[in-house]
C-alpha positions in Angstrom: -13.2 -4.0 19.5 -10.3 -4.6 22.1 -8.2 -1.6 23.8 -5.3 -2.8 21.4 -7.9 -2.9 18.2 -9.0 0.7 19.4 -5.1 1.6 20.1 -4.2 0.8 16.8 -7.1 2.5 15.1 -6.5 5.9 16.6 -2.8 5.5 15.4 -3.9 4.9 11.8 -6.4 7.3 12.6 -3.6 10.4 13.1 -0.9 9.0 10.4 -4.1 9.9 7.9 -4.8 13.4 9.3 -0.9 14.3 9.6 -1.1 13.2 5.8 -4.5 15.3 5.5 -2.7 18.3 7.1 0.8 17.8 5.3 -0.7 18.1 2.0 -3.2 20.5 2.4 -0.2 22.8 3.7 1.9 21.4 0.4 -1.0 22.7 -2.0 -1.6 26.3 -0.2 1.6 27.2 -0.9 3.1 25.6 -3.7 -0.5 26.3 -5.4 0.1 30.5 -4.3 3.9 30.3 -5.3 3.1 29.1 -8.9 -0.2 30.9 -9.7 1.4 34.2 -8.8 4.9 33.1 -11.1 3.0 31.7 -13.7 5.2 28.2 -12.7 4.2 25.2 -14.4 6.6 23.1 -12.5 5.0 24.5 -8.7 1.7 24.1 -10.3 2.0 20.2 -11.3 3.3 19.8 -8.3 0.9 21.1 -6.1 -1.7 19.3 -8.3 0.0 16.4 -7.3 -0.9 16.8 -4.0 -4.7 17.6 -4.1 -4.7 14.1 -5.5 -2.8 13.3 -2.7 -4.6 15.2 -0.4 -7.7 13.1 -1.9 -6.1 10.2 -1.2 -5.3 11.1 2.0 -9.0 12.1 2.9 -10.3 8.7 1.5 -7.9 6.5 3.8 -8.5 8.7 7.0 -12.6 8.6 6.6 -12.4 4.8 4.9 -9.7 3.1 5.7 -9.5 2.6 9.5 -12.8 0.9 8.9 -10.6 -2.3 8.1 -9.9 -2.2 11.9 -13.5 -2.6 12.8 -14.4 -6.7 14.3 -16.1 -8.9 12.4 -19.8 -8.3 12.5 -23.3 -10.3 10.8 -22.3 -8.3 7.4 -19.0 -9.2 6.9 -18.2 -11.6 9.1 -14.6 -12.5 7.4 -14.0 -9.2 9.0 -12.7 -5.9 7.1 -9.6 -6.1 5.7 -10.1 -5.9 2.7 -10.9 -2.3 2.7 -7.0 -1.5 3.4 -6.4 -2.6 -0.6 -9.5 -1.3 -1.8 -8.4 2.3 -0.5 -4.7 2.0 -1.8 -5.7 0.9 -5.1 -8.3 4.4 -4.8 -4.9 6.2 -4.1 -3.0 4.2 -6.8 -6.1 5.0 -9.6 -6.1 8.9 -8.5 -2.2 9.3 -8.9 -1.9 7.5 -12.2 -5.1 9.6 -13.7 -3.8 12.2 -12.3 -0.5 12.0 -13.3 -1.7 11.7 -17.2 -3.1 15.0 -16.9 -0.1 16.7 -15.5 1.5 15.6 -18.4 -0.6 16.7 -20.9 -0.3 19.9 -19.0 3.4 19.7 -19.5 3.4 19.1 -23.3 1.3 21.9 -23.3 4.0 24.0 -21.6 6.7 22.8 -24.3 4.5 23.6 -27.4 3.0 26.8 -26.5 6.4 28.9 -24.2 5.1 31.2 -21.6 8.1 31.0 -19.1 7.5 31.9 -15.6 8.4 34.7 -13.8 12.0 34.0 -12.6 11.8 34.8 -8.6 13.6 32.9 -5.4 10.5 32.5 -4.0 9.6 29.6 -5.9 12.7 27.9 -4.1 11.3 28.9 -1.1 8.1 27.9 -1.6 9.4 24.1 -2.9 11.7 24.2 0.1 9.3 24.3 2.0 7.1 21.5 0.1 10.4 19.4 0.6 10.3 19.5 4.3 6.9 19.3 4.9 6.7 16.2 3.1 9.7 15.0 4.9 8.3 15.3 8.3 5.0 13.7 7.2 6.7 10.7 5.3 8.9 10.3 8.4 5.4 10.2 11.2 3.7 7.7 9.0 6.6 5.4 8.4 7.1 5.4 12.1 3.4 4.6 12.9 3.3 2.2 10.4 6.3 0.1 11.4 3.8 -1.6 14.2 0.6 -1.2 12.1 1.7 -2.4 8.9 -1.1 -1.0 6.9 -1.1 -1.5 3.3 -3.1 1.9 3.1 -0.7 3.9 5.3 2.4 2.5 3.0 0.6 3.8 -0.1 0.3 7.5 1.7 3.7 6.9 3.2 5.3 5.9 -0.9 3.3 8.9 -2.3 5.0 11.2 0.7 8.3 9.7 -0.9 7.8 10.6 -4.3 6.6 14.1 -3.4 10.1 14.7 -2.5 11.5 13.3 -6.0 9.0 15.5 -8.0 9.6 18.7 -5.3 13.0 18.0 -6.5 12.5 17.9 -10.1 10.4 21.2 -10.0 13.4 22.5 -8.1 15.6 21.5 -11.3 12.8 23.6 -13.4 12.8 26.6 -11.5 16.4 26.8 -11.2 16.6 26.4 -15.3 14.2 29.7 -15.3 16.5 31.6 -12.7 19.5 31.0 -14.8 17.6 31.9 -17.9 16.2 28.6 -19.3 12.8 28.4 -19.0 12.3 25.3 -21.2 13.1 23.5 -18.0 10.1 24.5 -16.1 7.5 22.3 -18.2 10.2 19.4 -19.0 10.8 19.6 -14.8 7.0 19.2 -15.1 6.9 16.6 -17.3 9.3 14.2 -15.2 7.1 14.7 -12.1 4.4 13.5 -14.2 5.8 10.6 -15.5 7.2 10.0 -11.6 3.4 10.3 -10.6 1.9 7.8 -13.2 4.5 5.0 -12.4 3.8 5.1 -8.5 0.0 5.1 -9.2 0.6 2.4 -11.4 2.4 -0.1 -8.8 0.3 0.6 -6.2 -2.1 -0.2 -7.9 -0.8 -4.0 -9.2 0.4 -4.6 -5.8 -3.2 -4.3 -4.0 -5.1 -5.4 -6.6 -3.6 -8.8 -5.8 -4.6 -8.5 -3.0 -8.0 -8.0 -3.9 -8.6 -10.6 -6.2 -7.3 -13.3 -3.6 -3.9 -13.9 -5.5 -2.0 -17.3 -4.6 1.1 -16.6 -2.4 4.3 -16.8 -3.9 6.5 -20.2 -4.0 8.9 -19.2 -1.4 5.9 -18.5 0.9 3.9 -21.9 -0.2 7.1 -23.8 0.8 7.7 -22.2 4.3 3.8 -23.1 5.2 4.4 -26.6 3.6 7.6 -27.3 5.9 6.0 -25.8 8.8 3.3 -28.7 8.5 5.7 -31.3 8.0 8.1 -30.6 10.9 5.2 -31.8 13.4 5.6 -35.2 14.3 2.5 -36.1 14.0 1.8 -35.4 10.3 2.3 -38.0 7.9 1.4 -36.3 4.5 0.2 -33.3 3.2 -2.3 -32.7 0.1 -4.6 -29.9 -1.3 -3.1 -27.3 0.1 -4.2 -24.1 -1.0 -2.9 -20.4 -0.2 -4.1 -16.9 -1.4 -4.7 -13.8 0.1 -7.5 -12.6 2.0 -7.2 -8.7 2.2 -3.7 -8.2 3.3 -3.2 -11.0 5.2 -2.5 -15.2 4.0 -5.2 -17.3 4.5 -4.0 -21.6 4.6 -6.8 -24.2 3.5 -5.0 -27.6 3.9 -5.8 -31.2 4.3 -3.3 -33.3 7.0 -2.5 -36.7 6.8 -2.3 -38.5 10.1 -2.2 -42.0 11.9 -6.2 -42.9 11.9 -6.0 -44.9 15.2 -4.9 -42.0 16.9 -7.7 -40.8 19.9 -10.4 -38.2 18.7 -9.1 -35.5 21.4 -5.4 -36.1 20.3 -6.4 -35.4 16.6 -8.1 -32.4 17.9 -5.2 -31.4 19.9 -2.8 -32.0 16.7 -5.1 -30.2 14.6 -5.1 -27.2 16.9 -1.4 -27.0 17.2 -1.1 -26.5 13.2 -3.4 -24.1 13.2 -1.5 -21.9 16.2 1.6 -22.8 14.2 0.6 -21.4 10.4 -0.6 -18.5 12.3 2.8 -17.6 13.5 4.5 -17.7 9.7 4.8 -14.3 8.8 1.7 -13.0 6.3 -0.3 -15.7 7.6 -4.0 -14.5 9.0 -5.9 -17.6 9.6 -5.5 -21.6 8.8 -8.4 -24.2 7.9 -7.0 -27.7 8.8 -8.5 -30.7 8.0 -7.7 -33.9 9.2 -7.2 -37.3 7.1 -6.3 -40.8 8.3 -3.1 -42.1 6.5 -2.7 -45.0 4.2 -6.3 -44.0 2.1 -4.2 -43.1 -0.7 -7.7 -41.4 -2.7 -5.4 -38.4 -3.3 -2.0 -39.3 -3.4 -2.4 -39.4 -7.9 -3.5 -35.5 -7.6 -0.6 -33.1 -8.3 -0.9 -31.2 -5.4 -0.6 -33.9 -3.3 2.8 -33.2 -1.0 
């Protein structure tokens, strides 16, 4: 691996244990606050997090293995580990999230209000804050690492705050003498806990499955091709994702006369450009003479 491979690894490598730490923190004292106030509300929450926590775990130990060089087992590389541990932290929060609610309809049918105390504001407070100051590390680390897996922690850091804040709304109902609140304040963090699990899931499954890219993206690679001078036409073109990253299969239409090394020269120079569109990882260029015409009935031909 190179110093910068290894540079950003150790970077990915701390954003996951800050996220490790932040939550384990989250659970200990969310988890004490609402066992010892019988808080339905604190104790969704801090379920929330041992999900999270899981998650966390699984992208620190897994995850910066998609960092690792290409080697005789996979030699496309490993990037596709990145998705595969997001959609692990997508799956955990949704199943998650479904038994939080149950929990919470529980709560509803069957009262048993909490103890009304101020430390259960304290102890969310605190939740609030903590998840603040890891949400804001990992966004920061991730801005030059751009890690699918890192923006699935960083999301679920996010909407920790949202459902810290909806317990808040629960709690404060049982302080002013309406505990009903607690479990429908648990309820809405659930619901807030399956949808995120839900979308980041969809959005890295596409990227496991290869998915095409989308038609804004198809026509920015399809210009850049075109704008060289060299290129005549443009046909089975074909563009999906590899991991995280756009991978570009495309045959290239040029003059047939034109010198071996000159073709190889043009072919280069496509490739260095398509690298250079943003999302794109790698480009396979092939080169066709011009005027053949076997391809020019297909519909893909451009």
């Amino acid at each position: 691996m190179t110093a910068a491979g290894v540079d950003e690894q150790t970077q990915f490598t701390r954003a996951a244990a800050v996220n490790v730490v932040g939550n384990a923190a989250k659970i200990a004292v969310e988890g004490a606050a609402g066992l010892a106030f019988g808080s339905i509300a604190l104790l969704a929450d801090a379920a929330h997090s041992v999900a999270d926590l899981v998650a966390s775990v699984v992208v620190l130990i897994w995850g910066r293995s998609s960092f690792d060089e290409p080697d005789d087992t996979h030699p496309h590389g490993h990037d596709r580990i990145e998705p595969l541990t997001a959609l692990f932290v997508g799956a955990v929060l949704a199943l998650l999230g479904l038994s939080l609610l149950y929990e919470s309809v529980q709560g509803l049918a069957v009262s048993d209000p909490p103890d009304a105390n101020p430390l259960l504001l304290g102890a969310l407070a605190f939740a609030i804050v903590d998840m603040y100051l890891v949400y804001r590390y990992t966004e920061y680390v991730n801005a030059a690492l751009e890690s699918t897996a890192l923006s699935a922690l960083s999301t679920d850091c996010l909407n920790d705050i949202y459902t810290s804040m909806a317990a808040v709304v629960g709690v404060i109902g049982v302080l002013l003498g309406h505990p009903i609140l607690d479990p429908l304040a648990g309820g809405l963090v659930s619901v807030l806990v399956i949808y995120q699990g839900v979308e980041i899931g969809r959005e890295n499954v596409d990227y496991l499955i290869g998915a095409a890219a989308d038609p804004d993206q198809y026509d920015e690679i399809t210009r850049t091709l075109r704008s060289h001078p060299d290129v005549e036409g443009v046909h089975d073109l074909t563009v999906f994702y590899d991991g995280t990253v756009l991978e570009v299969e495309v045959h290239v239409e040029v003059d047939g006369d034109i010198p071996f090394r000159h073709a190889h020269d043009v072919e280069s120079d496509l490739v260095s450009r398509l690298r250079e569109v943003d999302e794109v990882g790698d480009a396979h260029v092939h080169l066709d003479p011009s005027g053949i015409g076997e391809w020019k009935d297909r519909a893909n031909g451009i």
